[in-house]
N, C-alpha and C positions, 0 to 999 in steps of 0.2 A: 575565557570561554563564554563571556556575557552570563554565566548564571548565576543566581540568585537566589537564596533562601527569606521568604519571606512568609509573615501570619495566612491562614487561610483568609476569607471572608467567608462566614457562615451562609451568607446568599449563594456560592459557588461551590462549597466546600461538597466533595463526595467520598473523602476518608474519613478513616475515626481520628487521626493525627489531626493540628491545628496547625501545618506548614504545609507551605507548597511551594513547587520548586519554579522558578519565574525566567525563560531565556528572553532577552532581547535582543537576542542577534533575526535579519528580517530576512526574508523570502522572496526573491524575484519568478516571478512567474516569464516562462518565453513562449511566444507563442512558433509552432513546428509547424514549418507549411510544407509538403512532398506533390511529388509527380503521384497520379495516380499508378494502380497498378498494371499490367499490359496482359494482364491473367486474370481469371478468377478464383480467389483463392479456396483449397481443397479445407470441405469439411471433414472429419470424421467422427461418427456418433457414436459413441459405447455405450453401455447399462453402465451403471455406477458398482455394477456387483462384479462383472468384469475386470474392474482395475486392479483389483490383488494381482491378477495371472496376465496383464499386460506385459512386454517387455518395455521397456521405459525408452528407447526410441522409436517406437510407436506411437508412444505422449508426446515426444516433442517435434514442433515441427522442425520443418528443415527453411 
């Protein structure tokens, strides 16, 4: 799993423990190029007090 338990360094360190946990597995970043859209996509605004009594396909789009 590349991890590793290793000392804090006190310059970095933001627990009160003096370990921290170290992954060296790396991260490729891809860059996503698409067609634009052929629509303009639908907003919908609500109060934020409203969302208790939403039904929850009405949060998500389609």
């Amino acid at each position: 799993s590349n991890l590793s338990v290793r000392l804090a360094s006190d310059s970095f360190k933001t627990l009160a423990h003096s370990y921290q946990l170290v992954c060296t597995n790396t991260t490729v970043a891809t860059q996503i190029t698409s067609t634009p859209y052929d629509e303009t996509p639908t907003f919908n605004f609500v109060h934020l007090i409203q969302i208790p009594d939403l039904p929850l396909n009405s949060i998500i789009g389609k």
